[in-house]
N, C-alpha and C positions, 0 to 999 in steps of 0.2 A: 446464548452467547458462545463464541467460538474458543476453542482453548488455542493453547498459544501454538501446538502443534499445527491446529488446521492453521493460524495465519501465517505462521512459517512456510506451511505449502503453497500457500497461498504465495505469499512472495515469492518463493522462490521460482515457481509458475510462471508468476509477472517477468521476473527477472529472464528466463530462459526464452520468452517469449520477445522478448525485446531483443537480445543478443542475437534470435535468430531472423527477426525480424528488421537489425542492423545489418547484417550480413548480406540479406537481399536487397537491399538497399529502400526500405521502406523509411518514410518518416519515424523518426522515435517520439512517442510522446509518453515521455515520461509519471504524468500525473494523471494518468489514467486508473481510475480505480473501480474494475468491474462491477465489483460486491453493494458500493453505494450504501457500506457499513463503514463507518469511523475508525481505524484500525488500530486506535485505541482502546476507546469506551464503546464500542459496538452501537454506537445512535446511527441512527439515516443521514445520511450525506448528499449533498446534490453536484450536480455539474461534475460526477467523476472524481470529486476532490477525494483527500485522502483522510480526513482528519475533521470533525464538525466544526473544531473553532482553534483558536490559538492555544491557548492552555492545555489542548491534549496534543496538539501538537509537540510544544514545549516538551509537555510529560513523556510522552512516545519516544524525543528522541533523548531525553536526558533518561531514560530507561533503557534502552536500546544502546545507548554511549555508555552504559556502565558492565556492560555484557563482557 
């Protein structure tokens, strides 16, 4: 399982990669999520999503909102 530093980088990755991929005027797709790890609970995830189910979603950002 990832510590919270790798998913940090990991985001912030996503994030820079998107601004500069705005900039050149490419589609953004926001819900892309390379890894096809749950960026919660570290489960498998399909179709790019970010998150396995609602409840870690929920958890993710009511964790992430108290930061």
């Amino acid at each position: 399982m990832a510590d919270i530093a790798d998913k940090a980088n990991e985001q912030a990755q996503l994030i820079l990669e998107k601004q500069i991929a705005l900039q050149r005027g490419k589609p953004l797709d926001i819900y892309q999520n390379k890894s096809n790890r749950c960026w919660f609970c570290d489960d498998d995830v399909v179709d790019g999503r970010r998150w396995c189910d609602e409840q870690c979603r929920d958890d993710y950002e009511r964790e992430v909102g108290n930061e």
